[in-house]
C-alpha positions as CSV (number, residue, x, y, z in Angstrom):
1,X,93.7,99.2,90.5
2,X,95.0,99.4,86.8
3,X,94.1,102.8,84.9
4,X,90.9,102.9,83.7
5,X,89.3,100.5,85.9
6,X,85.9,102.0,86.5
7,X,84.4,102.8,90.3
8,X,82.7,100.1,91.5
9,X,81.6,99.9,95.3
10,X,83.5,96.6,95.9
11,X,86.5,98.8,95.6
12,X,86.3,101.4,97.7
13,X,87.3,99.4,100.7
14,X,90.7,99.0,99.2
15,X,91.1,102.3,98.5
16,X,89.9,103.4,101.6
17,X,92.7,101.7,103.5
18,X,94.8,103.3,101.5
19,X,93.7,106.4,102.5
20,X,94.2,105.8,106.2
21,X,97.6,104.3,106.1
22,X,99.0,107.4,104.4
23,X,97.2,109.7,106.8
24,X,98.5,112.0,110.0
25,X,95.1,111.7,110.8
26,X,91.4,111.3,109.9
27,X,88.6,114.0,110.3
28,X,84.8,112.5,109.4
29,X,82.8,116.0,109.0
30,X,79.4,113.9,107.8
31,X,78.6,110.3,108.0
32,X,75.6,108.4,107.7
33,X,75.9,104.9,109.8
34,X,76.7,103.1,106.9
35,X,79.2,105.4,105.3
36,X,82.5,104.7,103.1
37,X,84.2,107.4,105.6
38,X,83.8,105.3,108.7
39,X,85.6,102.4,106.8
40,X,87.9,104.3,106.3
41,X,87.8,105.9,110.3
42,X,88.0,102.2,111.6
43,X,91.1,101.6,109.4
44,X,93.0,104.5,110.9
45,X,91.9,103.5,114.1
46,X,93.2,100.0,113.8
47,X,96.2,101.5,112.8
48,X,97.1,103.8,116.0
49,X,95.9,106.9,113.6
50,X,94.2,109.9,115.2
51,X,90.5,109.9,114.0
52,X,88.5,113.2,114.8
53,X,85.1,114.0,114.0
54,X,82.8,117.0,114.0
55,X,79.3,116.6,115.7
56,X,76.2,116.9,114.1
57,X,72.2,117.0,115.1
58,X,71.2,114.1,116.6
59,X,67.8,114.5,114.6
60,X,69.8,114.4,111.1
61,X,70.8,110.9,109.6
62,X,73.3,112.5,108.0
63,X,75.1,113.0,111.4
64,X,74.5,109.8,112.9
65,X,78.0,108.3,111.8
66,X,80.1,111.2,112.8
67,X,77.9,111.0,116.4
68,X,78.9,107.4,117.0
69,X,82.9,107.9,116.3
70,X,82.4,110.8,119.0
71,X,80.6,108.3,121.2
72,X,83.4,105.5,120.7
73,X,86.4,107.6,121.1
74,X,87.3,109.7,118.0
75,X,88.4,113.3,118.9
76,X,85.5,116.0,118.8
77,X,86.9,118.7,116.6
78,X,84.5,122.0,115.7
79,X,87.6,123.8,113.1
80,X,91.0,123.7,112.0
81,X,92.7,125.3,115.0
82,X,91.1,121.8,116.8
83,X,92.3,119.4,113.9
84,X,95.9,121.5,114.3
85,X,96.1,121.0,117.6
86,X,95.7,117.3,117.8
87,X,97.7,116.6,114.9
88,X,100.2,118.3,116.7
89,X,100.1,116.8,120.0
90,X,99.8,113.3,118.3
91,X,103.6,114.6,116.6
92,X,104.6,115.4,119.3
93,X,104.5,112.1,121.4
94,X,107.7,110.3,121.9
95,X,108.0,106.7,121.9
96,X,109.1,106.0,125.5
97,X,113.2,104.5,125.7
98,X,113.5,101.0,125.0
99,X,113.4,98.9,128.0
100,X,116.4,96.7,129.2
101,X,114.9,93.5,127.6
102,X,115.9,92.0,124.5
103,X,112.9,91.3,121.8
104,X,112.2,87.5,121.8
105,X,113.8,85.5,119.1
106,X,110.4,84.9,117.3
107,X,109.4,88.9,117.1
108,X,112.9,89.5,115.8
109,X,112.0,89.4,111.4
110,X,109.2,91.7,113.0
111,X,109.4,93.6,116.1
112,X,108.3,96.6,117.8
113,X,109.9,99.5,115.8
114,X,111.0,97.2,112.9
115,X,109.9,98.9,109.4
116,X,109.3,96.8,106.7
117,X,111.2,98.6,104.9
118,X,114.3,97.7,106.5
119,X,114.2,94.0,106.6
120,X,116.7,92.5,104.7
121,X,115.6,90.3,101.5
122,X,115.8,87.0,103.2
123,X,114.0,88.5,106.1
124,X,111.4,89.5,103.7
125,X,111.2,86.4,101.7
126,X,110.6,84.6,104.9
127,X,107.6,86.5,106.1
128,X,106.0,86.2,102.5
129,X,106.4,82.7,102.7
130,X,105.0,82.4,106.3
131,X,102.5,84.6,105.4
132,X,101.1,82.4,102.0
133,X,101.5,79.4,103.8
134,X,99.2,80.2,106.5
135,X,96.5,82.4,104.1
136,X,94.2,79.9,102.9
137,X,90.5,80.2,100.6
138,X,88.8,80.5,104.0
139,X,88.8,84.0,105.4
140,X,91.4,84.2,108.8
141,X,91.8,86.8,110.9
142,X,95.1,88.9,110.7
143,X,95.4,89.3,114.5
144,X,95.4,84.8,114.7
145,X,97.7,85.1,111.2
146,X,100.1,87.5,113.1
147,X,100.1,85.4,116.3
148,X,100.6,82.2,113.6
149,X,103.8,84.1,111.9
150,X,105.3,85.5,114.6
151,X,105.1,88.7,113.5
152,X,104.0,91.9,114.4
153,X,100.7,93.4,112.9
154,X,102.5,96.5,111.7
155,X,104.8,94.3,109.6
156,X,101.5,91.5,108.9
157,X,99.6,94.7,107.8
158,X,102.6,96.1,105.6
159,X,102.8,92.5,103.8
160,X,99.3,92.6,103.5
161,X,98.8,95.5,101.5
162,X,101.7,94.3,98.9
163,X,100.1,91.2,98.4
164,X,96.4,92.9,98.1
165,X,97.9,94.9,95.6
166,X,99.4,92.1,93.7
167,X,96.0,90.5,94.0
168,X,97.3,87.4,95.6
169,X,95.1,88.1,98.9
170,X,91.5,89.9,99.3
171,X,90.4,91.6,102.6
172,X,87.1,90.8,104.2
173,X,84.9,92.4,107.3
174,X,85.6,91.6,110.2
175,X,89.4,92.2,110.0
176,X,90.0,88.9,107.8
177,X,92.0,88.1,104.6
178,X,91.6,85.2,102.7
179,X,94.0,84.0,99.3
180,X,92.5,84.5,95.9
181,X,95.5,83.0,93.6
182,X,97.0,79.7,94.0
183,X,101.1,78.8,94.2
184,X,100.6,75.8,92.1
């Protein structure tokens, strides 16, 4: 958001997504069950980040979030030497070799292991373009946009932010992304 735009609860999403895609790793120490920290847990989570949480009472609301990302998979962590440990075994995982198969012809502006980064512009201009084109009013889903595109969600995700940030797109629950400016 521009400097001196005030804090308003309709952007906190957006800057909670932030906050996971520049993290190693997320640790939740208190969350009630409808928290702005397990946003931001579930965005590192759909993004292959480590999510850790420490347990609480079951009798204390306060708790009850932190609880539930125990109970669907986060990492239970009770003090640094825990959250060190898994940040360092999540480090120190190797992407396995590349098999002896070629990436298909329509993952190849965004395969497995392809930064955005390192597209070239017309690669880039391309995806924008795919992407617009199939981002309407309607909300859509960015796993059915990626399968659309032909394009990895990694890359989708990437473009996604850029164009949230230019305010040319709006996220929504559910995992959906809708088009708030028109080309014309």
């Amino acid at each position: 958001m521009p400097y001196g735009t005030k804090p308003a609860p309709r952007l906190f999403p957006s800057r909670n997504r932030i906050i996971a895609s520049l993290s190693k790793g997320v640790v939740v120490i208190e969350a009630a069950l409808r928290s702005g920290s397990l946003i931001t847990a579930r965005e590192a989570a759909d993004r292959g980040i480590e999510v850790m949480a420490l347990p609480g009472s079951p009798l204390d609301p306060r708790s009850q979030g932190t609880n539930g990302l125990i109970r669907d998979g986060a990492t239970l962590v009770q003090n640094i030497d825990d959250i060190l440990s898994v940040l360092s075994q999540a480090n120190s995982l190797e992407m396995p070799p590349p098999g002896p198969y070629q990436t298909p012809a329509h993952q190849s502006a965004g395969g497995a292991g392809v930064q955005s980064a390192s597209l070239s512009e017309k690669e880039r201009a391309d995806i924008y373009k795919k992407l617009l084109e199939n981002i309407a009013h309607d909300p859509i889903a960015v796993d059915e946009l990626c399968r659309w595109c032909h394009v990895s969600a990694d890359i989708v995700h990437s473009f996604l932010l850029e164009l949230e940030l230019a305010g040319q797109v709006q996220r929504h629950s559910g995992g959906r992304v809708s088009r708030l400016i028109s080309e014309d």
